[in-house]
N, C-alpha and C positions, 0 to 999 in steps of 0.2 A: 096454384095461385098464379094469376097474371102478374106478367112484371111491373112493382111500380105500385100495383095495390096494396093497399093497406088490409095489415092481417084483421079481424072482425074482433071489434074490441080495444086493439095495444095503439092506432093512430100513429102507426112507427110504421114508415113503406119497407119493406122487406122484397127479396126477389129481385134484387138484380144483381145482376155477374160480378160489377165490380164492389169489390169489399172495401177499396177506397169510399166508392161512392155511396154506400152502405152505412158505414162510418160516419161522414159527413152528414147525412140527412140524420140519423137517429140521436145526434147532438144539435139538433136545430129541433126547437120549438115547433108544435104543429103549425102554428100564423106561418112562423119562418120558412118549414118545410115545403109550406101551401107557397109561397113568392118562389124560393126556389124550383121548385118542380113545375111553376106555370113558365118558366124562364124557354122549356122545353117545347112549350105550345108555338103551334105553326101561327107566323104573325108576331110575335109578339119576340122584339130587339132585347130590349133595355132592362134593367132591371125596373125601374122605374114603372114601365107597362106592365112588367111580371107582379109587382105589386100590387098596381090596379087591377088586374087578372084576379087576383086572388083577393080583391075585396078591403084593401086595406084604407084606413083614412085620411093616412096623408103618404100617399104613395111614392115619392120621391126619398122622403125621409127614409119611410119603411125597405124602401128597395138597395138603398144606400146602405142602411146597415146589414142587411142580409147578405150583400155584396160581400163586405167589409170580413162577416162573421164564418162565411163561405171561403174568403180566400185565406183567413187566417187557418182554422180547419184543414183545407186541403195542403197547407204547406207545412201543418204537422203531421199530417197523416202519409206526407209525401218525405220529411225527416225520418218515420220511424221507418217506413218502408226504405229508405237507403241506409239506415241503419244498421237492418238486419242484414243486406247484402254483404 
């Protein structure tokens, strides 16, 4: 499987190295996972754009809260991980 592709069927991206970032996308909705992962695309700054990328209808809104849902995420996932150290 390519990195980043979605397994055929589960709409959940699977394959990449980090298991933080693994994590993170498989608790984000597919709309959500789609802004996120457009965030990646060459071109494209803001979230804001990442949401337009990915087709949303009020792209500002939408990117804001992905943002939002994204860094809360990553700083539980970055708790548990200094946890177990």
């Amino acid at each position: 499987m390519v990195s980043g592709q979605a397994a055929p069927g589960t709409e959940v991206e699977v394959g990449f190295e980090n298991p933080r970032l693994n994590t993170i996308l498989k608790a984000l909705s597919p709309a959500e996972r789609a802004v996120a992962l457009a965030l990646a695309t060459n071109g494209v700054t803001t979230w804001a754009e990442a949401a337009m990328t990915a087709g949303a209808a009020q792209p500002k809104i939408q990117g804001e809260k992905v943002r939002r849902k994204v860094m809360r995420l990553a700083a539980a996932a970055e708790a548990i991980t200094v946890s177990d150290c």
